[in-house]
VEXTIVEX-869973 format. One line per field, with one value per residue: residue number from 1; residue in one letter; z, x, y of N, C-alpha, C in turn. Coordinates in Angstrom, 1 decimal, always signed. Example, Ala and Ser with C-alpha at 12.3 -4.5 7.8 and 13.67 -1.06 7.14 Angstrom:
<gulos>
pos <- c(1,2)
code <- c(a,s)
n_c3 <- c(+7.8,+7.1)
n_c1 <- c(+13.2,+12.8)
n_c2 <- c(-5.7,-2.2)
ca_c3 <- c(+7.8,+7.1)
ca_c1 <- c(+12.3,+13.7)
ca_c2 <- c(-4.5,-1.1)
c_c3 <- c(+7.8,+7.9)
c_c1 <- c(+13.2,+12.9)
c_c2 <- c(-3.3,+0.0)
</gulos>
This chain:
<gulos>
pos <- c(1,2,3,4,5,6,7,8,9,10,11,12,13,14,15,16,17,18,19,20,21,22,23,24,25,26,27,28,29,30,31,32,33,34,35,36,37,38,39,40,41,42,43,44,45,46,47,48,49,50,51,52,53,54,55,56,57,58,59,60,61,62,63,64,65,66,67,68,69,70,71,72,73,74,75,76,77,78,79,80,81,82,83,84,85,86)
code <- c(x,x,x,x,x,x,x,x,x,x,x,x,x,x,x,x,x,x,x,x,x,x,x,x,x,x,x,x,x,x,x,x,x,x,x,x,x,x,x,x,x,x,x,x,x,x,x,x,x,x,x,x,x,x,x,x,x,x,x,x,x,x,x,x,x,x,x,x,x,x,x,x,x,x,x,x,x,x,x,x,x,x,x,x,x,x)
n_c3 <- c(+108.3,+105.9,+105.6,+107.7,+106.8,+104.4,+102.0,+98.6,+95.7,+94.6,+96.4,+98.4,+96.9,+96.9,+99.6,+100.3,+99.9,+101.2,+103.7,+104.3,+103.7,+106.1,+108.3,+107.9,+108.3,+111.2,+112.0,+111.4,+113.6,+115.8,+115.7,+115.9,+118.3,+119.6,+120.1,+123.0,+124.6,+124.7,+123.2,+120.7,+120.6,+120.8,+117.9,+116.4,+117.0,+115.5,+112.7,+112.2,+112.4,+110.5,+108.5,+108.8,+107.9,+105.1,+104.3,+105.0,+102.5,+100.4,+101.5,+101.9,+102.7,+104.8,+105.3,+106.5,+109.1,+109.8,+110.7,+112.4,+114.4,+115.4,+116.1,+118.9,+120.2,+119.6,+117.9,+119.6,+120.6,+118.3,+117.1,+115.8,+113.0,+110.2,+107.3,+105.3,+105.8,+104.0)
n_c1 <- c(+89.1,+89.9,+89.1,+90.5,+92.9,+93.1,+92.5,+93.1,+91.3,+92.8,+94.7,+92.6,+91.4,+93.6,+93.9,+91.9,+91.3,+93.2,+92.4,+90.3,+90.9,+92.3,+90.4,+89.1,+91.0,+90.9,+88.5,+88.4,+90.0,+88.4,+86.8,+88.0,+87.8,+89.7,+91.8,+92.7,+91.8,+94.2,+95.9,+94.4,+94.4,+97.1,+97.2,+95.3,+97.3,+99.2,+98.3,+97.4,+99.2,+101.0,+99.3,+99.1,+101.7,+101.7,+100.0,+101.1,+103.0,+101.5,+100.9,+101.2,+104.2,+103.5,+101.5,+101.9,+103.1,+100.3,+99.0,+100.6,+100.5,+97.8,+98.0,+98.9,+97.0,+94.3,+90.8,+88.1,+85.6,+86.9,+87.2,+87.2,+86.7,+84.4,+85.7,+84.5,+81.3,+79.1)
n_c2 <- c(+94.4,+95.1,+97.7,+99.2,+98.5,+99.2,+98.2,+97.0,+95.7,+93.9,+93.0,+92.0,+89.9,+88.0,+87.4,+86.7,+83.6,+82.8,+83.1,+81.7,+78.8,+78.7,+79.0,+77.0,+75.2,+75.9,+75.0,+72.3,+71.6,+72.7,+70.5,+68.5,+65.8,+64.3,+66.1,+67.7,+70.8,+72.1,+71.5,+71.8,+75.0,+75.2,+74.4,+75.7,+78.7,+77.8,+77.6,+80.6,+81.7,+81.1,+81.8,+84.1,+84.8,+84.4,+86.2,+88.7,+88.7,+89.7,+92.9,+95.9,+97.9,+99.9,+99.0,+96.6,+97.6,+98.7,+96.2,+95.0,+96.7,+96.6,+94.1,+94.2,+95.7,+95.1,+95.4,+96.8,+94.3,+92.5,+89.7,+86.3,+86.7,+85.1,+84.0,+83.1,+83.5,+85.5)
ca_c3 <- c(+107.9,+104.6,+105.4,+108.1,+106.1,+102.7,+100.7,+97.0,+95.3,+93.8,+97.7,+98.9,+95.8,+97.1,+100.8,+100.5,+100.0,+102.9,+104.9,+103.9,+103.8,+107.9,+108.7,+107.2,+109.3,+112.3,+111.9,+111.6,+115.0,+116.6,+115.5,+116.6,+119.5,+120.0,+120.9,+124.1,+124.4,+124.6,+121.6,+120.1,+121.0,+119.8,+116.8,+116.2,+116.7,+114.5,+111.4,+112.3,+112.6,+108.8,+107.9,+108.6,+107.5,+103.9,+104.2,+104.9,+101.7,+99.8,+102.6,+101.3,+104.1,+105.6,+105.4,+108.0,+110.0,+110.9,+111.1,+114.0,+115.6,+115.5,+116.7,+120.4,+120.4,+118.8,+117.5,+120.1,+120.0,+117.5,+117.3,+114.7,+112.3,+109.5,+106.3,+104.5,+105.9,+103.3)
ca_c1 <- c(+90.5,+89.7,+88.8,+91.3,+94.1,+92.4,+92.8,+92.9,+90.5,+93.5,+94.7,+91.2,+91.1,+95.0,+93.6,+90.4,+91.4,+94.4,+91.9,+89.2,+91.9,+92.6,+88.9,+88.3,+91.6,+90.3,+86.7,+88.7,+90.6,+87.9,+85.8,+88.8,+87.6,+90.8,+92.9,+93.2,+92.1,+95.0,+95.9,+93.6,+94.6,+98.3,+97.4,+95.4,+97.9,+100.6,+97.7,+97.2,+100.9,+101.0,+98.4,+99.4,+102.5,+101.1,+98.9,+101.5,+103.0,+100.5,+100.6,+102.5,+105.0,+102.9,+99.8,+102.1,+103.1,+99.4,+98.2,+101.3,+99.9,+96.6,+98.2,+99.3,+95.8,+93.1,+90.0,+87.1,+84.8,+87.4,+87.2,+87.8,+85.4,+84.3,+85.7,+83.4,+80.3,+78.3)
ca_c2 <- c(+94.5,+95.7,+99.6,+99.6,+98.5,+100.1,+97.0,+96.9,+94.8,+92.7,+92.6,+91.2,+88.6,+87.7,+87.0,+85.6,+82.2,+82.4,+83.4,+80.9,+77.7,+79.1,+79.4,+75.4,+74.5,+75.9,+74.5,+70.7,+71.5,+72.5,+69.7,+67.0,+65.2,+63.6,+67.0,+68.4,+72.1,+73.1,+71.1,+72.9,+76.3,+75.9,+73.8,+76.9,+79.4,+77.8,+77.7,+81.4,+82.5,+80.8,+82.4,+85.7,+85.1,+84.4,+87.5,+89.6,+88.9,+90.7,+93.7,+97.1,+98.0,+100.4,+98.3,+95.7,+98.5,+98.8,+95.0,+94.9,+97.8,+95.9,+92.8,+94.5,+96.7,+95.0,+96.4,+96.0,+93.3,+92.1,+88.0,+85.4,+86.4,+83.7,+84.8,+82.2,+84.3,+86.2)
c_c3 <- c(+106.6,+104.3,+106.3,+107.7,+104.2,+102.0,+99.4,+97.0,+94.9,+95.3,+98.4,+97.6,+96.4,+98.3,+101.1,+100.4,+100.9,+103.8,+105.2,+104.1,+105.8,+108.4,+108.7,+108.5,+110.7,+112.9,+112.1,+113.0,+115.8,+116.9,+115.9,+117.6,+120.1,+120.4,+122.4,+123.7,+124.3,+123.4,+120.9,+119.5,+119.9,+118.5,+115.9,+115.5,+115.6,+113.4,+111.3,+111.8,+110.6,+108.1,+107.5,+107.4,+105.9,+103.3,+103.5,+103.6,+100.8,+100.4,+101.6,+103.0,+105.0,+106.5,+106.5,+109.1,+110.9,+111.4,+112.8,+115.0,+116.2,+116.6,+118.6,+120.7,+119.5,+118.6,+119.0,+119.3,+118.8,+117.4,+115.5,+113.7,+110.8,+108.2,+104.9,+104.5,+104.6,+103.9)
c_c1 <- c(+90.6,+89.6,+90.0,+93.0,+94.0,+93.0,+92.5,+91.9,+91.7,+93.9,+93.6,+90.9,+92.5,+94.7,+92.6,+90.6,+92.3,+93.3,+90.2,+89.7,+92.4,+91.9,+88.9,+89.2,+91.4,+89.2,+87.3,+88.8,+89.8,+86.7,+86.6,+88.4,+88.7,+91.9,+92.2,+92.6,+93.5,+96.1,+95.6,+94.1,+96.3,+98.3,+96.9,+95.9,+98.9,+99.7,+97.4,+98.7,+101.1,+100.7,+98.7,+101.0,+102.7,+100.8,+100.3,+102.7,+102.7,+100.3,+101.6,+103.1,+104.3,+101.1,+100.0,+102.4,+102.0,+98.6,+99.4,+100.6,+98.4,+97.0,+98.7,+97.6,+94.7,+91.6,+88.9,+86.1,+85.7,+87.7,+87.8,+86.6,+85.6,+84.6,+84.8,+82.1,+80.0,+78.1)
c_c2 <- c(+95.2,+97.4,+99.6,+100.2,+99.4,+99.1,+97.4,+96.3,+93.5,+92.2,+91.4,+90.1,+87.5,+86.6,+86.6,+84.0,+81.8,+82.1,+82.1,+79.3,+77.8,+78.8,+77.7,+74.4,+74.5,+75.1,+72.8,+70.8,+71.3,+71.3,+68.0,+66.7,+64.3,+64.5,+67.7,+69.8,+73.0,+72.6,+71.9,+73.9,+76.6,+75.3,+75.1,+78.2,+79.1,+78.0,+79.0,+82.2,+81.9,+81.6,+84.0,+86.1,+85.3,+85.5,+88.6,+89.8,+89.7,+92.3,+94.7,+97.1,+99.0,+99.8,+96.7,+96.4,+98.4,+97.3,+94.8,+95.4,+97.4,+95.1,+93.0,+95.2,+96.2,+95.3,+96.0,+95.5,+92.5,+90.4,+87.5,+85.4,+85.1,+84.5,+83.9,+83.0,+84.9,+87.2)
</gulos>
């Protein structure tokens, strides 16, 4: 996301912690044993749809332009990566 969108450095200090607070909520859900997959899935999406919605705060107007353009066409191989990873 970072070369795509050509983030700043103050940008990538902004959204590291959205995206790290998303990542943790995910990791509960998927770790519930008491939801449903498909619990799951929308409890999921709605922490996602937040998430982004957060992000895109921080985003210049052309820098949401292309995360949309992402969001119909996504990158291949493109998954949920871990933004905790090192």
């Amino acid at each position: 996301m970072t070369e795509r969108l050509k983030l700043t450095p103050l940008q990538q200090n902004e959204i590291k912690p959205i995206l790290v607070a998303e990542a943790e909520k995910r990791k509960e859900i998927f770790n519930d044993t008491k939801l449903t997959p498909q619990q799951k899935h929308q409890l999921v999406g709605a922490i996602h749809r937040v998430a982004l919605e957060k992000i895109k705060t921080v985003f210049t107007p052309e820098q949401i332009t292309l995360i949309e353009q992402g969001m119909s066409h996504p990158a291949p191989g493109a998954a949920h990566p871990d933004p905790t990873a090192k």
